[in-house]
Steps between C-alpha positions, in 0.01 A plus 500: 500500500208328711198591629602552794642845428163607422553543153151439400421748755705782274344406221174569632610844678650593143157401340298721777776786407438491201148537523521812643748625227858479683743398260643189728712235325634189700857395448591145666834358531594201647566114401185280442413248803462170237233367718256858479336566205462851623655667166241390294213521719596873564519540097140363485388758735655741365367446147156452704516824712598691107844631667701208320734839341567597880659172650836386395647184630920518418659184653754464711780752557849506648581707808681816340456735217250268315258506806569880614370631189197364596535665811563788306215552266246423801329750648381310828532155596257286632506130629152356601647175711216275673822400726818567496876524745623800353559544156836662385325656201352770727856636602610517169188715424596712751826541426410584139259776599140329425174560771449142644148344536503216695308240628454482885622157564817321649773762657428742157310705746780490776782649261326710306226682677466853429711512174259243275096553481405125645216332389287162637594225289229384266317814488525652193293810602787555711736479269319716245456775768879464570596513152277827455620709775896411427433623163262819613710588867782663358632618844405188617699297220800672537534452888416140439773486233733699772433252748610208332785634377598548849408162569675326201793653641510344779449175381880455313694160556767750638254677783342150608811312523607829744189435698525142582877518529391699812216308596776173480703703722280594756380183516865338570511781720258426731557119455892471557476632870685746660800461264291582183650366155725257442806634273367254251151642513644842508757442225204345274267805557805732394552307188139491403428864577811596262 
């Protein structure tokens, strides 16, 4: 938990949200970064913005069961990064069914365009407007949600490993000369792909 997820950033969509009457409530799991005082400064907005009741900070849980009821009770999930790789989080949404909204930044945009609504980071217009239309696009939601099921399913240990077992072998391939693989390659290949 750091501000760099844009947390305060979901607070204030959930305050704007609010506002207007949707019945929004922020659940946000994850260990505390010791050196961001994020928690409590999103608690004092929260209490500030009068949406305290709506924004639930849970700790720290364990890949597995514990976490995936999370996933569960959600209705969409939404990460608000000002920068990020990729975050892992995002597949297991998809996997578990939620509408993604996403911040456009790092390759977010590259593996998930089309099947997340992606937002600027640091806008939280943006990322009220987002929030809004996953909840009021029904069609919409549920090819979003269709999407990234597809793409979570891609995205196994099982099917990567597959893909750059291939892309090991083509490389040796194409590197080994006209003789291709060594048996050792070749026998090491085999053993991994079993």
């Amino acid at each position: 938990m750091d501000r760099g997820k844009g947390i305060l950033n979901m607070v204030e969509a959930i305050a704007v949200l609010a506002s207007e009457g949707t019945h929004a409530v922020l659940d946000l799991v994850g260990p505390l970064e010791k050196s961001d005082p994020v928690v409590e400064e999103l608690t004092v907005l929260a209490k500030r913005r009068n949406i305290i009741d709506r924004v639930h900070y849970h700790g720290y849980k364990a890949l597995g069961p514990e976490l995936f009821n999370f996933y569960k009770r959600a209705d969409m999930y939404v990460i608000a990064s000002n920068n990020e790789s990729f975050p892992r989080t995002i597949w297991e949404a998809m996997a578990h069914s939620l509408p993604v909204v996403a911040t456009r930044v790092g390759s977010i945009p590259k593996f998930i365009e089309g099947a997340a609504k992606l937002v600027s980071p640091n806008n939280v217009g943006e990322l009220v407007a987002a929030i809004r239309y996953v909840i009021c696009d029904g069609r919409d939601r549920r090819d979003m949600i269709r999407k990234g099921r597809e793409i979570a399913s891609e995205m196994t240990l099982d099917k990567q490993v597959g893909k750059m077992l291939t892309t090991i072998e083509q490389w040796l391939s194409s590197h080994q000369g006209a003789s291709g693989l060594s048996m050792a390659s070749r026998n090491a290949l085999q053993d991994a792909r079993a």
